[in-house]
C-alpha positions as CSV (number, residue, x, y, z in Angstrom):
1,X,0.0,0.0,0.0
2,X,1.6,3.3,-1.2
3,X,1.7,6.3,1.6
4,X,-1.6,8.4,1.8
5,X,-1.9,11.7,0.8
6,X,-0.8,14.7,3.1
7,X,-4.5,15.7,3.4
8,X,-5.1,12.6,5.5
9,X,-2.6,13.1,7.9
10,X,-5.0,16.5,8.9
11,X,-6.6,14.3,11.5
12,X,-4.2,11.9,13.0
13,X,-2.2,16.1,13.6
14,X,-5.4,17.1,14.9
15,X,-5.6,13.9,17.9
16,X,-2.4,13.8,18.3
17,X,-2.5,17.2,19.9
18,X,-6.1,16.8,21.2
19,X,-5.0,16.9,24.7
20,X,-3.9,20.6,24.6
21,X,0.0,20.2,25.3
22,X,2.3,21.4,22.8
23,X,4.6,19.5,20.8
24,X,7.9,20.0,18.9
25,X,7.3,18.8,15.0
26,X,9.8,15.9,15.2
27,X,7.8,14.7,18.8
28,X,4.7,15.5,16.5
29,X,6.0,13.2,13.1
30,X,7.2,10.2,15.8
31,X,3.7,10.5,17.3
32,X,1.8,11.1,14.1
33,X,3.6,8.0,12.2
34,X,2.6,5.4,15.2
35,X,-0.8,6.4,15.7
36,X,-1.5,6.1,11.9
37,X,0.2,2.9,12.3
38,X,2.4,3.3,9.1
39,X,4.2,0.3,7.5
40,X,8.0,-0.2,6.8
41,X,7.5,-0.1,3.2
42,X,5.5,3.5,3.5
43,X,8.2,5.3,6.1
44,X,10.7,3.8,3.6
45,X,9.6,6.2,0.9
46,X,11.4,9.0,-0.1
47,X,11.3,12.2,-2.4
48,X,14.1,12.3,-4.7
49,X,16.1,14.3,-2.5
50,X,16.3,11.0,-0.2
51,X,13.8,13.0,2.7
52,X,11.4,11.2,4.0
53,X,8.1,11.6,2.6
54,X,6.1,10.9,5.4
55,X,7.8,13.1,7.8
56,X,7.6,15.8,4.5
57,X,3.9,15.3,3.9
58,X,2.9,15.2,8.0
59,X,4.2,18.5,7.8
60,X,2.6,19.9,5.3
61,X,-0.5,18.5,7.0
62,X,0.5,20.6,10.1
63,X,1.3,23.9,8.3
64,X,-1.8,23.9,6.4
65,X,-3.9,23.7,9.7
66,X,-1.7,25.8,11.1
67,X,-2.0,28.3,8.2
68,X,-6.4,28.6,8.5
69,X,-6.4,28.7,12.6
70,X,-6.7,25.0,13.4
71,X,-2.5,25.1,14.8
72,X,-1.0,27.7,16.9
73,X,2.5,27.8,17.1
74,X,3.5,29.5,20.4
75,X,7.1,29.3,19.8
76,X,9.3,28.0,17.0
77,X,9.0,24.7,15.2
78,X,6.1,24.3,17.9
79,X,2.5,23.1,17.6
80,X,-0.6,23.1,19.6
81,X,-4.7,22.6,18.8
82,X,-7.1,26.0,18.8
83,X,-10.5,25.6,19.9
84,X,-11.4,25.5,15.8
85,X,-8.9,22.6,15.1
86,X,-11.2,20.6,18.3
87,X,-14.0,21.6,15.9
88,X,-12.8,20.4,13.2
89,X,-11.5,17.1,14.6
90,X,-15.2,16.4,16.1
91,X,-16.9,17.2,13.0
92,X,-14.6,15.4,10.3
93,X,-13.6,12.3,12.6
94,X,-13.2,10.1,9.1
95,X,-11.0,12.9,7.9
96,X,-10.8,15.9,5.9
97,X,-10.0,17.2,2.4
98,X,-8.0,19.9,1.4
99,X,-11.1,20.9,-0.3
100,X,-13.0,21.2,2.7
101,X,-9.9,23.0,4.5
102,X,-9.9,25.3,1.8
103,X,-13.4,26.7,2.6
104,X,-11.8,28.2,5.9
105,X,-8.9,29.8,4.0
106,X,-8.6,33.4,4.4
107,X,-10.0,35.2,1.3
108,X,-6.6,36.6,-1.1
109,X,-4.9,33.2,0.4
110,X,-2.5,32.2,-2.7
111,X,-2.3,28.9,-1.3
112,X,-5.8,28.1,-1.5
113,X,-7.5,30.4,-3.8
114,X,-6.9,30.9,-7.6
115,X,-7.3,35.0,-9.4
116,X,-10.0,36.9,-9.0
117,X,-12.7,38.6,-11.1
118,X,-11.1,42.2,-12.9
119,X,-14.7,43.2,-13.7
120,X,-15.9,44.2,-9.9
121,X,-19.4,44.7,-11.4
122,X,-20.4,41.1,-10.8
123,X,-18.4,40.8,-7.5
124,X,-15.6,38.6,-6.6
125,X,-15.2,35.4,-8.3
126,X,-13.3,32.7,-6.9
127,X,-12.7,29.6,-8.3
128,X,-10.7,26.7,-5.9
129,X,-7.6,25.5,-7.3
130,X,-7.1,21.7,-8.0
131,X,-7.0,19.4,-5.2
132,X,-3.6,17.4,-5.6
133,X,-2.6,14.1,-3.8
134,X,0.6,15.9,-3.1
135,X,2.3,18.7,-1.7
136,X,3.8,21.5,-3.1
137,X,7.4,20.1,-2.1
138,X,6.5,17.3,-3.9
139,X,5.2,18.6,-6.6
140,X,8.3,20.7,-7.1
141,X,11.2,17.6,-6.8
142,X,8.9,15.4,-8.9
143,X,9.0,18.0,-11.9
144,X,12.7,18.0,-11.5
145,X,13.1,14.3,-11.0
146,X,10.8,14.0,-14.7
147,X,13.5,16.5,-16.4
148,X,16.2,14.8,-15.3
149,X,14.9,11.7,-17.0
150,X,14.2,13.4,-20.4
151,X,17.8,14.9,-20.0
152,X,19.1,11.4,-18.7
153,X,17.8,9.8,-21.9
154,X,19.2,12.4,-23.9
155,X,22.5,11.8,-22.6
156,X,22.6,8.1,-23.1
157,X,21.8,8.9,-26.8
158,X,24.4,11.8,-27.3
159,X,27.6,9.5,-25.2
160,X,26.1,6.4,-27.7
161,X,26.4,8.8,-30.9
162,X,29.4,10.1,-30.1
163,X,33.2,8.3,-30.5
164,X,34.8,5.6,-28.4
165,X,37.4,7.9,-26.9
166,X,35.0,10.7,-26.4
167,X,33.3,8.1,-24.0
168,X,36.4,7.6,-22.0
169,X,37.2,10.9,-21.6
170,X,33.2,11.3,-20.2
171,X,34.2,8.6,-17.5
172,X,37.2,10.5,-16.5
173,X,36.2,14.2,-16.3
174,X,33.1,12.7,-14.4
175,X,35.4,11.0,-11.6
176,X,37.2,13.8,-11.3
177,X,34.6,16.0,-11.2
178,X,33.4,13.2,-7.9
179,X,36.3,14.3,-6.5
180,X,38.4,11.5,-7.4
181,X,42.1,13.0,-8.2
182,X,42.3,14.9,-5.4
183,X,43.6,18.6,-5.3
184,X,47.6,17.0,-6.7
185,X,46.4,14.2,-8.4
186,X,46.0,13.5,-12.0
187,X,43.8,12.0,-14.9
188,X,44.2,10.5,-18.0
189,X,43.0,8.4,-20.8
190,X,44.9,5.2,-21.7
191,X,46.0,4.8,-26.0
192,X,43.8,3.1,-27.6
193,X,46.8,0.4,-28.1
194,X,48.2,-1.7,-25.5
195,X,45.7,-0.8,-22.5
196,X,45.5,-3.8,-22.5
197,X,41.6,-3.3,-21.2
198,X,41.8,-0.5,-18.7
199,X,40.8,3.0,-20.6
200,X,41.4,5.5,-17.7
201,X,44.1,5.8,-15.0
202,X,43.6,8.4,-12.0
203,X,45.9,9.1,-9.6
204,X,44.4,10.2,-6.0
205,X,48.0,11.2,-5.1
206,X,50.5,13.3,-6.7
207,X,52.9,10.3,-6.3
208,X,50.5,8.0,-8.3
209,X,50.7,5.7,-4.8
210,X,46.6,5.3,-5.2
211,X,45.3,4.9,-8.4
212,X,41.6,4.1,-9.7
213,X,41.9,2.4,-13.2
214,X,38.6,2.8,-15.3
215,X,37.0,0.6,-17.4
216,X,34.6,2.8,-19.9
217,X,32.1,0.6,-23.0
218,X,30.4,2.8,-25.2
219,X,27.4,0.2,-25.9
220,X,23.7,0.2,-26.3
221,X,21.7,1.0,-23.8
222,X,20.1,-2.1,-24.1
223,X,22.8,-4.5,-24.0
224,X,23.8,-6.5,-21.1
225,X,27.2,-6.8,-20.2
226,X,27.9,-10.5,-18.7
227,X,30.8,-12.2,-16.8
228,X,33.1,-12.5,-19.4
229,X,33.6,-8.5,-20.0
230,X,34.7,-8.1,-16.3
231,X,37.2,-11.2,-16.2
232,X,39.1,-9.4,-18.7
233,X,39.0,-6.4,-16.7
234,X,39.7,-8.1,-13.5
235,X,42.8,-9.9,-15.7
236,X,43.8,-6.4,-16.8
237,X,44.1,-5.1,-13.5
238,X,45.8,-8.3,-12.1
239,X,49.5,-6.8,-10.5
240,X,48.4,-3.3,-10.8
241,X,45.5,-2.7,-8.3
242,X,43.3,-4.2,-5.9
243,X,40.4,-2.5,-7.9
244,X,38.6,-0.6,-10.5
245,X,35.6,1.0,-12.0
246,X,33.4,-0.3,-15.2
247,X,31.6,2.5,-16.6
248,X,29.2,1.8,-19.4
249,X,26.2,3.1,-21.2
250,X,24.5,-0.4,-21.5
251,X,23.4,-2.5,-18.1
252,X,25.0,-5.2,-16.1
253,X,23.8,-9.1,-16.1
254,X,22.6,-10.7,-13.3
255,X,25.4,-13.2,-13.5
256,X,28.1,-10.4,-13.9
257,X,26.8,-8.7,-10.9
258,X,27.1,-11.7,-8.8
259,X,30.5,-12.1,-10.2
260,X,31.3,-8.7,-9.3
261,X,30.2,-8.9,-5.7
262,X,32.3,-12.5,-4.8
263,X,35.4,-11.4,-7.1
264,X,38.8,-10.4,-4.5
265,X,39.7,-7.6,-6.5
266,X,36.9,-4.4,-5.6
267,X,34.7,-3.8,-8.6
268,X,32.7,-0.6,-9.1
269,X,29.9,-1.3,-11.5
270,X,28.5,2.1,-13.0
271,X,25.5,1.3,-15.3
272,X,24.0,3.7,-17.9
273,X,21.3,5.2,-15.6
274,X,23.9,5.6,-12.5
275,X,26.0,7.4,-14.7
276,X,23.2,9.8,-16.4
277,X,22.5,10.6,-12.7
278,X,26.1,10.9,-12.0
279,X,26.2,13.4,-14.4
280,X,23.6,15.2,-14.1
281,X,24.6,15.5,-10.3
282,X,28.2,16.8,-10.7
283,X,27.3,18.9,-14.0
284,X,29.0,16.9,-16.5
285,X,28.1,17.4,-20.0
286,X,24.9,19.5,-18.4
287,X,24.5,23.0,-17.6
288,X,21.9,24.6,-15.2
289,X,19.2,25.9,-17.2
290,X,16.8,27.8,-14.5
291,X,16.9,28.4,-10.7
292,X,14.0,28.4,-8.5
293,X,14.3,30.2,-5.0
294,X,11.9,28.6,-2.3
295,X,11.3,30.7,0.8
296,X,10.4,30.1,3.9
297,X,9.5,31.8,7.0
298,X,12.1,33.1,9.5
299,X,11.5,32.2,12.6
300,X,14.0,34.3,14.5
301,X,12.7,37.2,12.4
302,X,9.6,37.4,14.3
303,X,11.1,36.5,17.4
């Protein structure tokens, strides 16, 4: 079962603080999540920035009551019932929809209420704005997380398209741009001729002491790299280090994963979607196109 909406979280908020005393939002999330008897599987899901979406969507639920009268907060990141949150919690005891919240919101409210009429001769006009399962953090990292997939896709087809060597040169400017190479050490691609299977060579140190040796395949993205492929990296790195990276634009096999995890020598499998996402998050071969400020309240402001 998939985690409900923020808008039923309104009433296990409500109980929770139907005995008057006033809770931190952390004391009010731990209390919220047991008396709504949440599973593993639902605290386990997160919004693409790794958060918990439980803890994000119980708060929403809280600042929403708190934002038409049914919350106080009488000090920071501090919540408590009014007398019209009791109200609400004795006449919606099933629950309550952000539709029905929204008739409480204050008239002008930008969260809850869409433009009004220009022409003031047939008085205000206000029409609701859509009901949505989820919250406006939500919505915002979800729109990201589905442009990064069309840009994700995109790369795979521009690294596919492009050279062999341009490839390798991908796999290194993105380990480096990780962090691997350190502030002395170095990078470099292997010749094409007597690599004898390893396509990248960075060294962590300025001495060369710790090196990563890379292992880049330009194939297609539907292809599945098996065993074999990483023997013969394994074999190339055999006297030269305990370990090394495959990077490749196709996916792994189940059988060359399993290989990978029992093998001595330390294997790094990178497939195409890790490394689209690995790019994307260290700006390799992508540029930022907008940025979006989100605000919140200060606190200490008001203080």
């Amino acid at each position: 079962m998939s985690l409900p909406p923020w808008d039923y979280f309104m009433i296990p908020v409500l109980q929770v603080l139907s005995g008057g005393e006033v809770q931190s939002l952390r004391e009010l999330r731990d209390a919220t999540t047991t008396l709504t008897g949440l599973t593993e599987a639902q605290l386990a899901e997160t919004l693409p920035t790794g958060k918990s979406m439980a803890a994000n969507r119980i708060g929403w639920a809280a600042s929403y009551l708190t934002r038409v009268g049914a919350l106080d907060r009488p000090r920071r990141g501090h919540y408590q019932a009014t007398d019209l949150g009791m109200e609400l919690l004795a006449e919606h005891p099933a629950g309550i929809t952000e539709a029905e919240l929204r008739k409480l919101a204050k008239e002008g409210d930008e969260w809850w209420l869409a433009g009004r009429a220009v022409d003031a001769s047939v008085g205000p006009s206000v029409e609701p704005v859509p009901v949505t399962a989820i919250d406006p953090t939500e919505q915002v990292e979800q729109g990201v997380a589905r442009i990064h997939q069309d840009v994700a896709a995109e790369l795979l087809e521009r690294l596919v398209a492009n050279e062999p060597t341009f490839f390798e040169r991908v796999v290194v400017d993105l380990l480096v741009a990780m962090g691997y190479g350190g502030a002395d050490g170095r990078a470099s691609v292997t010749k094409q001729s007597g690599d004898e299977g390893i396509d990248g060579i960075i060294d962590q140190d300025a001495l060369g002491l710790n090196r990563v040796y890379v292992q880049a395949k330009r194939y297609a993205v539907d292809r599945a790299i098996g065993r074999p492929d990483l023997q013969a990296f394994v074999g190339a790195l055999s006297g030269k280090a305990d370990g090394g990276v495959f990077i490749t634009t196709a996916r792994f096999s189940r059988d060359a994963s399993v290989y990978a995890d029992g093998v001595p020598t330390r294997l790094v499998l990178i497939d195409g979607a890790r490394l689209t996402s690995l790019m994307i998050r260290y700006g390799v071969g992508v540029q930022v196109k907008d940025t979006y400020r989100i605000v919140e309240i200060d606190e200490d402001f008001f203080e």
